[in-house]
C-alpha positions in Angstrom: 0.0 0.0 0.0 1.3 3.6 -1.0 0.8 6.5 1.3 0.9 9.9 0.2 0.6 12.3 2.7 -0.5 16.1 0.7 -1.1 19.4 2.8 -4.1 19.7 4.7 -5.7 22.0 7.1 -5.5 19.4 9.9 -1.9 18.8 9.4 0.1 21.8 9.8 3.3 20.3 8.9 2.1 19.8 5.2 0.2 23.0 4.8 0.9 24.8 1.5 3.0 28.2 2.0 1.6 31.3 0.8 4.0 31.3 -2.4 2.5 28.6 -3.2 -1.2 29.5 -3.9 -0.5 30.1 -7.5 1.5 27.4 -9.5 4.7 26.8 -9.3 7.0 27.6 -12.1 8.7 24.0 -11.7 8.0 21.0 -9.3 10.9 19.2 -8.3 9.9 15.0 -7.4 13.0 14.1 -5.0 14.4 10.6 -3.7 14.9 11.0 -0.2 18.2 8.4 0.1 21.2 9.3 -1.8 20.2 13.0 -3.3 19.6 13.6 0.5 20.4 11.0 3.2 23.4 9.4 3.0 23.1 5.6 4.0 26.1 3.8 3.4 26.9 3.9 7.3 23.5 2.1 7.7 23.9 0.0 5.1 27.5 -1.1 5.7 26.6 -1.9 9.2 23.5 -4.0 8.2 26.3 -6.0 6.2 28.4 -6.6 9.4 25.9 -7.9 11.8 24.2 -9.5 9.2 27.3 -11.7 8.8 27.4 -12.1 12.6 24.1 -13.1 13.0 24.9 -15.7 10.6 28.1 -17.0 11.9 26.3 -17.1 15.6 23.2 -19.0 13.5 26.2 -21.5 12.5 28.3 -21.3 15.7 25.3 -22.8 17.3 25.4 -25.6 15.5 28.8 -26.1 15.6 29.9 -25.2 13.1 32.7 -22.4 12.6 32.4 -20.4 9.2 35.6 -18.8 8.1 34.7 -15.2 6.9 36.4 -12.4 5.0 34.7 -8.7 6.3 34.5 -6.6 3.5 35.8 -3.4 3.8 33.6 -0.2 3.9 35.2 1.1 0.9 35.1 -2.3 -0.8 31.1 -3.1 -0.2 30.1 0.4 -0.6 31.9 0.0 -4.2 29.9 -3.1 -4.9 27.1 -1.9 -3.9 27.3 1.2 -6.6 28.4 -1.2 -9.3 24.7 -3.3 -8.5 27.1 -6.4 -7.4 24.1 -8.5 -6.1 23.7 -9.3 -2.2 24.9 -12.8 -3.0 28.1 -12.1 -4.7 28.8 -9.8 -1.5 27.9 -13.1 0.5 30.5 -15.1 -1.7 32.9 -12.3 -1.4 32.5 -12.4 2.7 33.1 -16.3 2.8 29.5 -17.6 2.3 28.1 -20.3 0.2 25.4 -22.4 -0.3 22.9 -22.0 2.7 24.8 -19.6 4.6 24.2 -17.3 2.0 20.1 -17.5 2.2 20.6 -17.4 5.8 22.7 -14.4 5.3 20.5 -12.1 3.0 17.5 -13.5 5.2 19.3 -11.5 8.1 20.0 -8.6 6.4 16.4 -8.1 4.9 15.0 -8.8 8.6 17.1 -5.8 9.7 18.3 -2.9 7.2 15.4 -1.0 8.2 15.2 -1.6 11.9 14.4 1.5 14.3 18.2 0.9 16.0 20.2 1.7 13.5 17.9 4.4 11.3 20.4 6.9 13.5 23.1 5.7 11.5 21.8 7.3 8.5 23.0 11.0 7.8 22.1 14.2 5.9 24.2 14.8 2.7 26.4 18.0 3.2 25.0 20.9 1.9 21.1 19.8 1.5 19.3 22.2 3.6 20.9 24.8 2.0 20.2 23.3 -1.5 16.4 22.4 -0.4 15.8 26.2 1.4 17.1 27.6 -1.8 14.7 25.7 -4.2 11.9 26.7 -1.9 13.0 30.1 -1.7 12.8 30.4 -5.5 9.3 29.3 -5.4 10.1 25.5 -6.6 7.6 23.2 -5.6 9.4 20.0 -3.6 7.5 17.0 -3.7 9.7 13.6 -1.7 9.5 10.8 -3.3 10.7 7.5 -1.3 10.3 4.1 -1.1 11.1 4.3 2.6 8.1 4.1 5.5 6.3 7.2 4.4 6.3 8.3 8.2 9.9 7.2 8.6 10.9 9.6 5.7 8.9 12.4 7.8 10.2 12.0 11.2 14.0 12.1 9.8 13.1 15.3 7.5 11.3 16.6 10.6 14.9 16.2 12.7 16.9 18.6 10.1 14.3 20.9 10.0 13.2 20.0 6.5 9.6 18.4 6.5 8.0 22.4 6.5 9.7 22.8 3.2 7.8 19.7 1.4 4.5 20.4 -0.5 4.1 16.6 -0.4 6.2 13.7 1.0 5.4 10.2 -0.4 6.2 7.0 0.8 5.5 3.4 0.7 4.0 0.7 4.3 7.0 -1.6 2.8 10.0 -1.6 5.2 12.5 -2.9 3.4 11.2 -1.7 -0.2 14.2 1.0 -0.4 16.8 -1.5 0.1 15.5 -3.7 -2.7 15.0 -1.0 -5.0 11.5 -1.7 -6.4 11.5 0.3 -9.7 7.8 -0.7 -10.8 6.4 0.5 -6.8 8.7 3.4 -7.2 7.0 3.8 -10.9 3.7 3.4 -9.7 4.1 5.7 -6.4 5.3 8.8 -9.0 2.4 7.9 -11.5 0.3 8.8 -8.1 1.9 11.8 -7.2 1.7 13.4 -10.8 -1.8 12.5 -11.0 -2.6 14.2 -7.6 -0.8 17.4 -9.3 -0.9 17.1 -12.9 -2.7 20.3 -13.4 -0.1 22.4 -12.0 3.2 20.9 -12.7 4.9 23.6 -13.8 8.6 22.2 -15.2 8.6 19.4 -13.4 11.9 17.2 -12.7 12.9 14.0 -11.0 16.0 13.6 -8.9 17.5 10.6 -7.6 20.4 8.1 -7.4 19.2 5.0 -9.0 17.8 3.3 -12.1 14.2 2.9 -9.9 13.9 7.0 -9.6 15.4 7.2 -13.5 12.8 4.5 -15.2 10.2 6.1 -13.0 10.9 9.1 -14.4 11.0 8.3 -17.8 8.1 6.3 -17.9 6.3 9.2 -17.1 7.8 11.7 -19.3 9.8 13.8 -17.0 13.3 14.8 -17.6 15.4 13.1 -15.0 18.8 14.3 -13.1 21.0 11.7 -11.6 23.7 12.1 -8.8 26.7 10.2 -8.2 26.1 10.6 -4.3 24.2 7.8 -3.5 24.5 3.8 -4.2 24.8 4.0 -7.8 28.3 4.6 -9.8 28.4 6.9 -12.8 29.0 3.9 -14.9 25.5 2.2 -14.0 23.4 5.1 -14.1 24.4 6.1 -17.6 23.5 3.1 -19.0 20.0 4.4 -18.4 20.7 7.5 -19.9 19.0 10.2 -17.6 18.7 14.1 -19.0 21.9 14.8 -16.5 24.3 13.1 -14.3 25.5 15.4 -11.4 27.9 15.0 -8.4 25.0 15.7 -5.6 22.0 17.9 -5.1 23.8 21.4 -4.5 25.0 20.6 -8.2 21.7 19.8 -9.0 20.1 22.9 -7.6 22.6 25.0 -9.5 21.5 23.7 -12.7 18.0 23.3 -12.2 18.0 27.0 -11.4 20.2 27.9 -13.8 17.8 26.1 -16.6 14.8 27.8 -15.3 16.8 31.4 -15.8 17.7 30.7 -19.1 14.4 29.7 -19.9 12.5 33.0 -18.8 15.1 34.7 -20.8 14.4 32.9 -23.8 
């Protein structure tokens, strides 16, 4: 089930600013990890105790695995390249049915409450975001993380306020898996919620899900480099841009909309 949460009169927190009575001149549909949060840290530690949950799953039968941690650097680098989960496991010192056991582990976990503090703000992103808003851009969060998980941390960095619209999924682990048709299908909802006053609208993210959703719905797409895909794999999908990170972004999506009131 999708969950998108627009401004009403009994929530406060999602109530439209004054700017934004008229249309905007340009909507801007954002991912919420990688343009914004950064969860490698989160991630990376998911890897590590999802290998000692399994080794203490074996231990208890016995049976001693002999494993080969991964360095940050080296599983962050898989992760951008889309290695799968199970060539990480074989990497680590898994086979067979340690392996299922292993990515059973990490599924059961990525997205548990104790280690969401792991997660952090890219540098530079409430600066980015308060510009956009400032300049009358409409910000609509688009996230395949727990929609009231993707409020709460927005809430912490004083960013929630700046959202018209933040839309998320009742899925918890559907971020880490990367569900390109649910993230297809929660944009097709959004847009239709708006569509009569888009504006220039643009989608920003960090992975083929937030590309192909884009693209399947018409709307030029920027990618950054920031998140858990390399530059390599996210130009094989060929987005309108491919940018470092969302002050980059920002810059150019501002400096397109200037050239094209001057035109």
């Amino acid at each position: 089930m999708l969950t998108a949460v627009t401004p009403d009169s009994e929530n406060p927190l999602f109530k439209l600013s004054s700017q934004e009575q008229s249309p905007p001149r340009m909507t801007i549909f954002c991912d919420l990890d990688g343009p914004i949060v950064d969860v490698s840290d989160r991630y990376y530690t998911t890897y590590q105790q999802g290998l000692a949950d399994t080794q203490a799953a074996y231990e208890a039968q016995g049976i001693n695995l002999n494993l080969q941690i991964l360095s940050k650097q080296q599983f962050w680098q898989m992760k951008q390249n889309r290695v799968p989960d199970t060539e990480i496991a074989k990497s680590s010192g898994l086979s067979g049915a340690e392996i299922h056991v292993f990515l059973g582990c990490v599924s059961r976990i990525v997205n548990q409450p104790d280690l969401l503090h792991l997660d952090r703000i890219q540098p530079g992103v409430q600066w980015a975001i308060a510009l956009l808003h400032s300049r009358g851009a409409r910000l609509i969060l688009v996230t395949l993380r727990p929609q009231n998980q993707a409020t709460q941390l927005l809430q912490n960095y004083g960013l929630a306020r700046l959202f018209t619209c933040i839309c998320g999924t009742q899925i918890p682990d559907a971020a880490y898996h990367n569900y390109t048709a649910l993230k297809t299908e929660l944009l097709t909802e959004v847009v239709e919620e708006f569509d009569s006053s888009l504006g220039s609208a643009w989608m920003i993210g960090d992975t083929e899900a937030d590309i192909l959703a884009g693209q399947a719905l018409g709307i030029p797409t920027i990618a950054v480099t920031c998140g858990i895909r390399s530059h390599y794999q996210l130009q094989k999908y060929q987005p309108n841009f491919i940018l470092s990170d969302l002050i980059i972004a920002v810059h150019h999506l501002l400096g397109y909309a200037q050239k094209v009131r001057l035109d």
